[in-house]
VMD Tcl script that draws the C-alpha trace (Angstrom):
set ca {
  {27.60 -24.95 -26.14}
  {27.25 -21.61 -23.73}
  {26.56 -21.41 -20.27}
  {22.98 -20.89 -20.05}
  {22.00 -23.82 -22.18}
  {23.22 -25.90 -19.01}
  {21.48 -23.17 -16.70}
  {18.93 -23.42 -14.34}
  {17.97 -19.92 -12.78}
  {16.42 -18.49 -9.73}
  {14.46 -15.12 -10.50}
  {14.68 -12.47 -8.21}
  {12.51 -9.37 -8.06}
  {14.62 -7.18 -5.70}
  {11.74 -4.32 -4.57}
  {9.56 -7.54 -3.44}
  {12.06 -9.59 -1.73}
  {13.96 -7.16 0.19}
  {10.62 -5.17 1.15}
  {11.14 -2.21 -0.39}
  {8.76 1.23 -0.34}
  {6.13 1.51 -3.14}
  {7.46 4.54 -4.17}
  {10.46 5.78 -4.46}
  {11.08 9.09 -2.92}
  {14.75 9.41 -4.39}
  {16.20 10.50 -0.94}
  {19.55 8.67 0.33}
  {20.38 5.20 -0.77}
  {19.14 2.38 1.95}
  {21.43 -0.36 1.26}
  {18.94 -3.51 1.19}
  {20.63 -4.90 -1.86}
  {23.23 -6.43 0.75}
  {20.60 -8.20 2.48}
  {21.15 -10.76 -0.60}
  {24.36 -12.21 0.53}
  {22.63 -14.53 2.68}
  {20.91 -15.94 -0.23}
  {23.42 -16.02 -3.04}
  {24.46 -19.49 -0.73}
  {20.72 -20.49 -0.50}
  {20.50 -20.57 -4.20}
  {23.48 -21.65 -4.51}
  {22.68 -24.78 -2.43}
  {19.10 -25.14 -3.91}
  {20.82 -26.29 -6.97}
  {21.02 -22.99 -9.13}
  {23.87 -21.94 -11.18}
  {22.20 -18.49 -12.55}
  {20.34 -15.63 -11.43}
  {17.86 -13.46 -12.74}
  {17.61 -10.30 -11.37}
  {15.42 -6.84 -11.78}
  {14.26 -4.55 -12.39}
  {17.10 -3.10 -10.78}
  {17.43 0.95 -12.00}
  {16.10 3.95 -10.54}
  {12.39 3.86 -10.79}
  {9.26 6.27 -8.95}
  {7.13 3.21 -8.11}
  {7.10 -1.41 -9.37}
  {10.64 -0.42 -11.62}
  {9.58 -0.77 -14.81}
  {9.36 2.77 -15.54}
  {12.85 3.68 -15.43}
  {14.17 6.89 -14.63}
  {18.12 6.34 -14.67}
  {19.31 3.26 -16.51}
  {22.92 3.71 -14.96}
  {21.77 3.86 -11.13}
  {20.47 1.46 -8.84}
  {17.18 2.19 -8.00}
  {18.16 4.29 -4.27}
  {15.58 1.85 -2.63}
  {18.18 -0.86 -3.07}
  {21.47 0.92 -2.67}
  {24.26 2.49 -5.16}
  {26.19 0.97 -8.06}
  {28.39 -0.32 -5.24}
  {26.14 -2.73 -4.04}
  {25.24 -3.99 -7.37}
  {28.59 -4.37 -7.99}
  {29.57 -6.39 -5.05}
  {26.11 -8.25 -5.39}
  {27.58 -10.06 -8.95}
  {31.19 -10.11 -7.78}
  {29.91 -12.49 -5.12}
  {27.69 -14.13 -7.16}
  {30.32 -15.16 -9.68}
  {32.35 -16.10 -6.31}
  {29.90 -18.41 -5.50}
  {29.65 -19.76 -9.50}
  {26.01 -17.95 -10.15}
  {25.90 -16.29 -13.66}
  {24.26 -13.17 -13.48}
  {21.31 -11.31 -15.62}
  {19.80 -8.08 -15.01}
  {16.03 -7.00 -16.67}
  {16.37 -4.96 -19.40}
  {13.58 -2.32 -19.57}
  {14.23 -0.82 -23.37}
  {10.62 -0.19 -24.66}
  {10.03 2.29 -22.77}
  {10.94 4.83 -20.22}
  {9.18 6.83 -16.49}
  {8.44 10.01 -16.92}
  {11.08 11.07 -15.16}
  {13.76 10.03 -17.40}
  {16.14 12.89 -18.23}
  {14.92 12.66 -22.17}
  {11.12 12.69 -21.21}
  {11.47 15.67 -18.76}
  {13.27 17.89 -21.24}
  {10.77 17.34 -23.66}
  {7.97 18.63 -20.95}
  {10.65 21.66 -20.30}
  {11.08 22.65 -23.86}
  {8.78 21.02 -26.13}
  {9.71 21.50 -30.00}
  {13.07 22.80 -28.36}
  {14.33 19.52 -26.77}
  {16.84 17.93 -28.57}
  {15.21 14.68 -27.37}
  {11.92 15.32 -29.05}
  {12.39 12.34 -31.40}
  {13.32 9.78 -29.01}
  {10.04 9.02 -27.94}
  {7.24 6.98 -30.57}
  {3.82 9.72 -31.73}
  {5.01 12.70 -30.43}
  {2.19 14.74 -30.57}
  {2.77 18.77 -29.45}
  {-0.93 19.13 -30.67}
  {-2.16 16.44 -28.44}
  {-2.64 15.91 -24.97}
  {-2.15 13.17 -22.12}
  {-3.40 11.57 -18.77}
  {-0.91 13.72 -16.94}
  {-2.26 16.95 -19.19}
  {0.99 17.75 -20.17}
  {-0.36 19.84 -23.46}
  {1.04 17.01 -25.85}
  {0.79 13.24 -26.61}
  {2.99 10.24 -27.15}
  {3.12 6.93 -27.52}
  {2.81 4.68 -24.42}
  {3.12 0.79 -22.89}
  {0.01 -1.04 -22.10}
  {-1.90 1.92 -22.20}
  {-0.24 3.44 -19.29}
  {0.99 6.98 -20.13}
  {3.25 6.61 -17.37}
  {5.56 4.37 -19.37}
  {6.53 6.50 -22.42}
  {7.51 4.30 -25.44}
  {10.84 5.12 -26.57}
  {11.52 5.68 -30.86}
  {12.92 2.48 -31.29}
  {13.79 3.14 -34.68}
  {16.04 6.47 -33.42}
  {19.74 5.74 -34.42}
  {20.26 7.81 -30.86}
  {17.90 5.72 -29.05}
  {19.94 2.89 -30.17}
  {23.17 4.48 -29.56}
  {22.07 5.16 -26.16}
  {20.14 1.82 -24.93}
  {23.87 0.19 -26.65}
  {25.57 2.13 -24.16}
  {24.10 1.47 -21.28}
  {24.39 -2.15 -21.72}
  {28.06 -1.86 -21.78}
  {27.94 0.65 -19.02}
  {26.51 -2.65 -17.33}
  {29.18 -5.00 -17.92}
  {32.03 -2.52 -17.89}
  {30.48 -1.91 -14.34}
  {28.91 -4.88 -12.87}
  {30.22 -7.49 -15.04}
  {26.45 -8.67 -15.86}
  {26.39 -11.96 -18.28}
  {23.39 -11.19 -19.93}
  {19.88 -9.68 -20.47}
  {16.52 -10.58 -19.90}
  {14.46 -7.67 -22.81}
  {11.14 -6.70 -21.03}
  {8.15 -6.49 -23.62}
  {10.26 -8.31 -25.95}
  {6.82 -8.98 -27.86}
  {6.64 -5.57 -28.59}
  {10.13 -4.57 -29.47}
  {11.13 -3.23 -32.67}
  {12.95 -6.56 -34.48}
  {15.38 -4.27 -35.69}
  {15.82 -2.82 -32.14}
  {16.80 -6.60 -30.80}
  {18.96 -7.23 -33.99}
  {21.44 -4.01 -32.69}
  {20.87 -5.66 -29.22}
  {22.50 -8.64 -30.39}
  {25.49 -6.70 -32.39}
  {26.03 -5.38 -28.76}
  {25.89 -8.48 -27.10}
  {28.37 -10.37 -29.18}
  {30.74 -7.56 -28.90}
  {30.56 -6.74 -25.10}
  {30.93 -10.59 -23.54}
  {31.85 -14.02 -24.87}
  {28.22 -15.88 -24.42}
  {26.67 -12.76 -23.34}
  {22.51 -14.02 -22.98}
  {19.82 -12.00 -24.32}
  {16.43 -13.54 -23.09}
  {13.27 -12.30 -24.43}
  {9.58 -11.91 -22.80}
  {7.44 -13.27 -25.72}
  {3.84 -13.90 -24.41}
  {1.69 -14.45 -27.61}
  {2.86 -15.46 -30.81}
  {5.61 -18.13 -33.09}
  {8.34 -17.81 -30.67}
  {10.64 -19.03 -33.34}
  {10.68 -15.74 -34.99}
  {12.10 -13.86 -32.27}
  {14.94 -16.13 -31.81}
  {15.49 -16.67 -36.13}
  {14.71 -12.99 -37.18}
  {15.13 -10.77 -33.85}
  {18.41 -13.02 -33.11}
  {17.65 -13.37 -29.64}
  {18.80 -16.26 -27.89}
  {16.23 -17.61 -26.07}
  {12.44 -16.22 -25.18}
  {9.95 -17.42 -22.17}
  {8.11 -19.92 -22.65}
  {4.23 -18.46 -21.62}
  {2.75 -21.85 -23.66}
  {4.09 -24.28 -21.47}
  {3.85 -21.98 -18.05}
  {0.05 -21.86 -18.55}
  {-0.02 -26.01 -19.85}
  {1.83 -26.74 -16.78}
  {-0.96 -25.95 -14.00}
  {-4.19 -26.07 -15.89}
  {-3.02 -29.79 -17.18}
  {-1.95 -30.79 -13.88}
  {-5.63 -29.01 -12.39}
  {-7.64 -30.99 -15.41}
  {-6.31 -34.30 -15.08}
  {-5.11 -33.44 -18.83}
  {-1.33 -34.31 -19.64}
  {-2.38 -34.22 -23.21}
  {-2.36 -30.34 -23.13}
  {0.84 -29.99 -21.30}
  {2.27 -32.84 -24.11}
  {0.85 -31.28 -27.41}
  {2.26 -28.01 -26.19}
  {5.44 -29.16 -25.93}
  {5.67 -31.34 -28.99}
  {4.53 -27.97 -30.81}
  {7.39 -26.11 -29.48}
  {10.04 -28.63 -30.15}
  {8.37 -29.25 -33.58}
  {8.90 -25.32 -34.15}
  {12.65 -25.96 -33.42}
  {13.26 -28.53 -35.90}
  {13.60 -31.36 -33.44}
  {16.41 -29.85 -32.06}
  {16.91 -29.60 -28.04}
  {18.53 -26.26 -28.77}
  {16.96 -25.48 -32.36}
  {14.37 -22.91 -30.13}
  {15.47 -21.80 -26.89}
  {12.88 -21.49 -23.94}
  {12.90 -19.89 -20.67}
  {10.37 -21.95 -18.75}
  {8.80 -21.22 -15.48}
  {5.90 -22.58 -13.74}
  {5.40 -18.34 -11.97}
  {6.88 -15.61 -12.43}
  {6.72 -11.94 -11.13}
  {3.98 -11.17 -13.65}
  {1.17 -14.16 -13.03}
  {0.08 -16.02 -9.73}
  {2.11 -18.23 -7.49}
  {1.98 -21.73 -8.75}
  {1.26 -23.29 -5.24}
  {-2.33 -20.82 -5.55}
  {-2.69 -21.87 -9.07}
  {-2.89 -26.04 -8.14}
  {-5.84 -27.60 -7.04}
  {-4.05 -30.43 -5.51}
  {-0.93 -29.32 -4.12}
  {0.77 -32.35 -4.22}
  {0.99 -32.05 -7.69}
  {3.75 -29.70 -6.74}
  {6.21 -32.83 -7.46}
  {5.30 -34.34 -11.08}
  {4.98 -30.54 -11.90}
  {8.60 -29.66 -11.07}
  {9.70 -32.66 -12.31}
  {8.33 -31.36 -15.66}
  {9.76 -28.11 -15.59}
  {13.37 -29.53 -14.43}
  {13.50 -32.23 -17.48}
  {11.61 -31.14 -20.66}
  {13.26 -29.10 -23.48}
  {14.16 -25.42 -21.71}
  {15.98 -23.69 -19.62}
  {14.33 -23.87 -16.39}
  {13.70 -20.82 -13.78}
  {12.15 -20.89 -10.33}
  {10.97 -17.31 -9.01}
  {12.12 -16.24 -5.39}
  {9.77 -18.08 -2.60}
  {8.02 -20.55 -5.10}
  {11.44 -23.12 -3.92}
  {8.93 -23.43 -0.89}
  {5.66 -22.93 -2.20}
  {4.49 -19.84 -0.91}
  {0.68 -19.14 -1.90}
  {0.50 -15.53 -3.73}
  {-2.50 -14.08 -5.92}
  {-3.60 -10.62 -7.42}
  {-5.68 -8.42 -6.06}
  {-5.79 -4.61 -4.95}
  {-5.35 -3.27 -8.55}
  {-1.70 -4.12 -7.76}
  {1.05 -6.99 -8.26}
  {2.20 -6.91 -4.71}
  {0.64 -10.08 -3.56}
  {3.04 -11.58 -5.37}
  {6.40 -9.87 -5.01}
  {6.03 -10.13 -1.44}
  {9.46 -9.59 0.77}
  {10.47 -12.80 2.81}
  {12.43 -14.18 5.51}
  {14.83 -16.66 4.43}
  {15.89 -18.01 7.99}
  {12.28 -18.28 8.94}
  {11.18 -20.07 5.81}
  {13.99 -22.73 5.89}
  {12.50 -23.53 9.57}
  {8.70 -23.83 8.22}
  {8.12 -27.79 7.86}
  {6.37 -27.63 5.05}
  {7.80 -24.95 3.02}
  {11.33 -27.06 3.25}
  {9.11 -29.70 1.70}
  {9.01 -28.21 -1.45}
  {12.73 -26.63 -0.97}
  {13.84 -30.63 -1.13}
  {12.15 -31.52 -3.79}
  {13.30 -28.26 -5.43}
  {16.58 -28.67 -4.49}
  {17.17 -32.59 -5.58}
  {16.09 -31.67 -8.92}
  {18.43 -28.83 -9.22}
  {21.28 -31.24 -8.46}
  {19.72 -33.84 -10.94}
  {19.54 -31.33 -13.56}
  {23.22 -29.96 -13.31}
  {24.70 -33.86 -12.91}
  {22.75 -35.54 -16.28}
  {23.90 -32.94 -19.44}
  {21.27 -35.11 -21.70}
  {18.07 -33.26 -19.88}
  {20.23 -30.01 -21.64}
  {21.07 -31.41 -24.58}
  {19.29 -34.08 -25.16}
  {16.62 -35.02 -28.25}
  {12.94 -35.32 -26.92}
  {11.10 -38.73 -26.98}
  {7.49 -39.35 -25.63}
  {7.43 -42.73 -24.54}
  {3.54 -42.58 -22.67}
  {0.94 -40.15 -22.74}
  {-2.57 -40.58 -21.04}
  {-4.32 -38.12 -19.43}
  {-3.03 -38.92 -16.06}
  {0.37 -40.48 -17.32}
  {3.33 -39.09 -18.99}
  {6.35 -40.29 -19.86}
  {9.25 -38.95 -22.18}
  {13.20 -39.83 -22.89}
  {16.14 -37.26 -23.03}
  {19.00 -38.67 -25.16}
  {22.14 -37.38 -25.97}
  {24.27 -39.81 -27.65}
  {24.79 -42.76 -25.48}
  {23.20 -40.78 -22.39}
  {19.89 -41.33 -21.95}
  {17.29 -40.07 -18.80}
  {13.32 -40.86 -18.53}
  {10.74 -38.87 -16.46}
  {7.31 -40.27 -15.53}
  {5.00 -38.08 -13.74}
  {1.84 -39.32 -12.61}
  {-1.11 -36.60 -11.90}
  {-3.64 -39.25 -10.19}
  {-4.64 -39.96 -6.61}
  {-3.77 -44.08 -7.14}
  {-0.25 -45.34 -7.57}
  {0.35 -46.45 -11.39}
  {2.87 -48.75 -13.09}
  {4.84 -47.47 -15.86}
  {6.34 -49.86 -18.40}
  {9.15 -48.15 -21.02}
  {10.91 -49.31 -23.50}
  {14.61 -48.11 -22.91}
  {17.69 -48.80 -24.43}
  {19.12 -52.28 -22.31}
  {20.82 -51.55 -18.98}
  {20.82 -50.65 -15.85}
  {18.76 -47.12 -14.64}
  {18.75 -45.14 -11.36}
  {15.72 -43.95 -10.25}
  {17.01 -40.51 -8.75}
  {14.87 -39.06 -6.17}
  {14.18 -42.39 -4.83}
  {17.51 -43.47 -5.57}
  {16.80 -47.17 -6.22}
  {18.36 -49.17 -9.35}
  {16.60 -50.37 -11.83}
  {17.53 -53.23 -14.17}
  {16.40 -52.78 -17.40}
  {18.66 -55.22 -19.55}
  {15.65 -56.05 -21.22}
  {14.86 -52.80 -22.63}
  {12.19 -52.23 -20.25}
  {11.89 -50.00 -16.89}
  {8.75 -51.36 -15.04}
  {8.21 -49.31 -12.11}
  {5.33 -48.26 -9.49}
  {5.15 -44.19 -9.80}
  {3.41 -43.08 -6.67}
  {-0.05 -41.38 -6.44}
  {1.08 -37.45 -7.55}
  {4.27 -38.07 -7.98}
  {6.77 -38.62 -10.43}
  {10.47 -40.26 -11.14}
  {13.61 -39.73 -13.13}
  {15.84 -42.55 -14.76}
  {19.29 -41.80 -15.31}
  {20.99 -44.99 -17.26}
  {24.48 -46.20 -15.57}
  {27.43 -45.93 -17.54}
  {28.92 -49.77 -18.06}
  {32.12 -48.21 -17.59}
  {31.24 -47.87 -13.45}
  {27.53 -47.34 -13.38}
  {28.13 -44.29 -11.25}
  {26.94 -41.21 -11.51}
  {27.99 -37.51 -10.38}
  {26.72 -36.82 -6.62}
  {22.73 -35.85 -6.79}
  {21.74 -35.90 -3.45}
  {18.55 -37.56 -4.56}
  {15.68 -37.36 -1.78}
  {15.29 -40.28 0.13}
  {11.47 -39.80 0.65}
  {9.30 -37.90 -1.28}
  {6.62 -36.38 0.86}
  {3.41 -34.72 -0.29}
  {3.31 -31.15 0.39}
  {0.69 -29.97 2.04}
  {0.16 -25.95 2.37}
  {2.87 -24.72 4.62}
  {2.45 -22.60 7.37}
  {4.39 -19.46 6.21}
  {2.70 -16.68 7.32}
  {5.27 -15.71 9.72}
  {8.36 -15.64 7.01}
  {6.51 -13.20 4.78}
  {6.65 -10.18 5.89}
  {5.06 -6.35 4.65}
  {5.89 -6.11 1.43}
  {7.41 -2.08 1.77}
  {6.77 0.53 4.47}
  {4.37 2.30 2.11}
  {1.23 0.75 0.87}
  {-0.14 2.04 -2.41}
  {1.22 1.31 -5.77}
  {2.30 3.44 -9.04}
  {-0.13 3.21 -11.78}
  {0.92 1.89 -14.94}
  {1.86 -1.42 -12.63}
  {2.97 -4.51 -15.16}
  {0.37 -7.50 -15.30}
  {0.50 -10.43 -17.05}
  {-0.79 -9.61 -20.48}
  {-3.08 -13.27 -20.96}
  {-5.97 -12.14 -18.44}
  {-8.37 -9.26 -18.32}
  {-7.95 -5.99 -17.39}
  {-9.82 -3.11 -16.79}
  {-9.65 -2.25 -20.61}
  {-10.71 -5.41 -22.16}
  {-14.30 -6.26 -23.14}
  {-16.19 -8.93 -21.79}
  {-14.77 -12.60 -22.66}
  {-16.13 -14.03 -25.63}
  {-16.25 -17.69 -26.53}
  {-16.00 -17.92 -30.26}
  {-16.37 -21.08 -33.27}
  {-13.69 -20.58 -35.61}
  {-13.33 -21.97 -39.42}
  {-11.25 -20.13 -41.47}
  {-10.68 -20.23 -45.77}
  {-8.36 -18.71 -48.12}
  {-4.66 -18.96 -47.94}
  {-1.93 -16.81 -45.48}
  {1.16 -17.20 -46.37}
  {2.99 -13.66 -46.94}
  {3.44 -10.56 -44.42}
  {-0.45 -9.29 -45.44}
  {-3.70 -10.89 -44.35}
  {-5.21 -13.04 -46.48}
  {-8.40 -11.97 -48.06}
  {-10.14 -15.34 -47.08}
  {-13.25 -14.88 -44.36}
  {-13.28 -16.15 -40.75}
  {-16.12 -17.58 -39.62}
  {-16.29 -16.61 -36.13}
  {-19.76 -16.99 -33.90}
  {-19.74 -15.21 -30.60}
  {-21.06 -17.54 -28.08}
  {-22.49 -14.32 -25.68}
  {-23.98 -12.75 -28.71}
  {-21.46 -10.23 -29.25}
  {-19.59 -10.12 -32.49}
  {-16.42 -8.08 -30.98}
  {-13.67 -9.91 -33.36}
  {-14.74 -9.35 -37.30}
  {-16.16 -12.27 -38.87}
  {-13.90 -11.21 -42.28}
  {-10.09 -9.85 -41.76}
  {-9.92 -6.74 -43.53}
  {-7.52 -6.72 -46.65}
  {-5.25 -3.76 -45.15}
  {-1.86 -3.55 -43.69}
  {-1.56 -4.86 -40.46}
  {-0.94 -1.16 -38.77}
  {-3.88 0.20 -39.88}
  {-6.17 -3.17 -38.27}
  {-8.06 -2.17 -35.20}
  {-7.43 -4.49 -32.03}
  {-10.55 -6.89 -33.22}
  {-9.43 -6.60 -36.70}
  {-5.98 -8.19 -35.65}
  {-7.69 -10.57 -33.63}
  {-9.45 -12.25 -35.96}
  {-6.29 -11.93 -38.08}
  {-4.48 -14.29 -35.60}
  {-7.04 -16.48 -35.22}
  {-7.44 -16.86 -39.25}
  {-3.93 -18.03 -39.50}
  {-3.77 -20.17 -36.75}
  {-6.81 -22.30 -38.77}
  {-4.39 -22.29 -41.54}
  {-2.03 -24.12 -39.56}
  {-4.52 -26.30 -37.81}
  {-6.65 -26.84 -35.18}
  {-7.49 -23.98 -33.26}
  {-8.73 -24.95 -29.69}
  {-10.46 -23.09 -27.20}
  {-7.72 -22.31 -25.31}
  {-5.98 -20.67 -28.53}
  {-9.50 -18.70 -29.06}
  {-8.98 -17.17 -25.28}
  {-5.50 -16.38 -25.34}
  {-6.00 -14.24 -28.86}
  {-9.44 -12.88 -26.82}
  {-7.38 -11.72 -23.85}
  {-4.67 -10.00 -25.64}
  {-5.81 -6.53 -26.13}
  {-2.34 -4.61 -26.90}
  {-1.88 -3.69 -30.40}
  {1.61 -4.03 -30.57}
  {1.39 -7.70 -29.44}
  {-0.63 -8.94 -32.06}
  {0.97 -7.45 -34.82}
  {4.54 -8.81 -33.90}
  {1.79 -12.41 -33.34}
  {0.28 -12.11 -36.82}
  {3.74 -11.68 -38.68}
  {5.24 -14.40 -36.41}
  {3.36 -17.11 -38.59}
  {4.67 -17.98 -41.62}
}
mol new
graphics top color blue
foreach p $ca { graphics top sphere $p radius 0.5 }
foreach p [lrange $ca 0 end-1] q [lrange $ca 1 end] { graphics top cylinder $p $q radius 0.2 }
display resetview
């Protein structure tokens, strides 16, 4: 087994958190990056035992458009500081992963700006995808290229280069020769050439024992990335978005089928696919703005911390801080905090308990890591499930509804501790019977009959609702300069200002799709607004050549050929408008 199957993170974006400027003006490094310290023992304590960290390179504006890949981003400090910032990590017993932002590059990258100096001249003219000296761009540069998202200021690199790869291979063991970093976390993994993240992986089995490659996968068969990309683990958008809108519907049955779908895709096995799960992340709202109730902040969390996955808190959520788009920027929720203050806000150290006992839960019982999955319960406002790993055994039983509800589950004879109450339970008779609490939730860990102890938890005594804290006075501005670059990264399963109108669409799909080309069968799809954006027939042509609609309805035709396709399948193919997406999506199925 390797380290970060047994991990449970705490993701950090730096420019948020430590309050950095907008944009970067590339003047003298201001050494925030040591402002950390403090909070490599808060994590520490909050039951974490790995980091995720980044962007983290010299950038002009949010970081993802990198203009040095071998120097901190001068906002944050020098190579120094990022040194010192794992070295005390690893101190502390935090593992260590940086973002790794190898689809594309800023326009400021030394490659990109030699190509602008001396166009069919540059010796770099290849290392960049559809370059175009006949074309033009937003910046009117007198030729085109290939971008990210449809922001020209994030040029896509030539994947397929042999110097591209050299290059991206040698930065990533500039990283560990220089930081000692355990691992990467790809950006736009969904978009990455699958040969790219195959010479990723060469690297990473060469450069570090257990060395993590991570993946963002938004749309598609996440098994493929992991099987055929070699990657070792990608994050897990399904069960993010099944997390709040089952809690906010009363509907456990979406949050269950998800995950039964996922664990089906492994093969059953706890670590057959590897997921990253998080209930918010840099990218999408705060979960604590995304829940109706917020007491529901509990039997969430109690999800995230036990079901098949590796999972990740993002910096602030540990005390539920409220955070939502807006201003044609992702500010609102990178925001910069004050750790001191927070701990003191009553009901922000709420959530940091409950946060914090499940941490300690998670790290003491090895079966919610390794253990096979079980559903035990399901109704739409109960849920119950078993981890097992040989004679270890845990149960979690969340409960989404206002009344109290008694749970009876067949378990294997013996005696269980409830852990964040931190009652026992006999269950000699195969059966836990126990009063869950109105939003709550509870974890049974079965005694060993060699003691019946069980590694130190520090289980909460009480477990309070949360109602919405009063933090305004530990956030503070979010950078000295307002504003943001263009190009800014957004989550990529909501609108933007290039996407049509939503459609709401009847799907029924014939003919069979089983190789790497559509299938010439028809889809039957009926726009519910009138519109017919998505083809009602998928055209019999490579997958390349398909428009965005085309490849839509390409998706959608194969996911009928697998089943079921609900309406929340129908929106997230309507809201993903970016080409490269849905091809990797559409070959993902098999």
């Amino acid at each position: 087994m390797a380290w970060y199957d047994e991990a449970v993170f705490y993701h950090i974006y730096p420019l948020g958190l430590l309050g950095c400027p907008h944009e970067n003006s590339y003047g003298e490094p201001v050494h925030r990056l040591k402002e950390l310290d403090p909070w490599i023992e808060h994590i520490k304590g909050a039951g974490f035992n790995a980091i995720y960290i980044g962007p983290l390179f010299e950038s002009v504006g949010h970081g993802y458009e990198t203009t040095d890949y071998k120097k901190l981003d001068s906002r944050l400090g020098d190579n120094a500081d990022l040194k010192d910032f794992v070295a005390n990590c690893h101190k502390a017993g935090l593992r260590v992963i940086f973002d790794g932002v190898f689809n594309h590059t800023g326009r400021d990258f030394f490659a990109f700006k030699d190509i602008k100096e001396k166009r069919e001249n540059s010796p770099y003219l290849h290392w960049y995808a559809g370059i175009n000296l006949g074309g033009n761009n937003s910046f009117n540069d007198g030729f085109g290229y290939q971008n990210w998202g449809g922001y020209d200021l994030l040029a896509r690199l030539d994947q397929k280069n042999p110097e591209v790869q050299g290059y991206i291979a040698d930065v990533i063991r500039f990283w560990v020769d220089e930081f000692d970093v355990d691992g990467i976390r790809l950006d736009a993994a969904d978009v990455l050439e699958f040969e790219f993240m195959q010479m990723l992986r060469r690297v990473a089995d060469e450069v570090k024992p257990d060395f993590y490659l991570m993946g963002e996968v938004i749309h598609g068969e996440y098994i493929r990335w992991e099987r055929d990309a070699r990657i070792h683990a990608v994050t897990n958008y399904h069960l993010h978005k099944a997390l709040f809108s089952g809690h906010n519907d009363h509907n456990y049955f979406e949050i269950a089928h998800t995950v039964k779908r996922l664990y089906d895709m492994g093969g059953c096995d706890p670590l057959g696919l590897r997921l990253y799960n998080f209930a918010d992340n840099h990218d999408v709202e705060r979960i604590y703005s995304r829940l109706n109730n917020k007491s529901h902040f509990l039997p969430l969390h109690i999800l995230l911390y036990t079901l098949p996955g590796i999972p990740s808190v993002y910096y602030g959520s540990e005390f539920g801080i409220e955070g939502k788009k807006g201003g044609g920027d992702d500010w609102g929720i990178r925001p910069a905090i004050d750790l001191d203050a927070m701990m003191k806000d009553e009901g922000g150290r709420s959530c940091y308990e409950i946060i914090k006992a499940l941490g300690y839960i998670r790290q003491a019982v090895p079966c919610l890591s390794y253990g096979v999955y079980e559903q035990l319960l399901l109704t739409n406002r109960q849920y119950a499930f078993a981890r097992r790993s040989g004679e270890d055994i845990a149960v979690a039983a969340v409960n989404n509804d206002d009344n109290a509800f008694g749970v009876d589950l067949n378990v294997p004879g013996g005696k269980y501790k409830a852990m964040l109450s931190g009652k026992e339970i006999d269950a000699s008779n195969g059966n836990v019977h126990y009063d869950i609490p109105a939003c709550s939730g509870e974890i049974f860990v079965k005694l060993s009959a060699e003691g019946g102890k069980l590694p130190e938890t520090k289980p909460l005594k009480e477990i309070k609702k949360t109602e919405t804290p009063k933090k305004e006075t530990a956030l503070k501005e979010a950078g000295a300069e307002a504003g943001s670059a263009s190009g800014k990264k957004t989550e990529n399963t909501g609108n933007n200002g290039n996407s049509t109108d939503n459609k709401r669409v009847d799907i029924k799909s014939t003919g069979e799709n089983t190789g790497e080309k559509p299938a010439k069968g028809t889809v039957d799809i009926k726009s519910k607004s009138g519109n017919e954006a998505i083809p009602t027939i998928v055209p019999d042509k490579p997958y390349e050549e398909m428009t965005v609609p085309e490849l839509q309805a390409a998706v959608l035709q194969k996911m009928a050929n697998n089943g079921p396709v609900t309406d929340d399948m129908k929106r997230s193919v309507e809201d993903n408008i970016w080409k490269d997406s849905l091809i990797n999506w559409v070959k993902s199925f098999r």
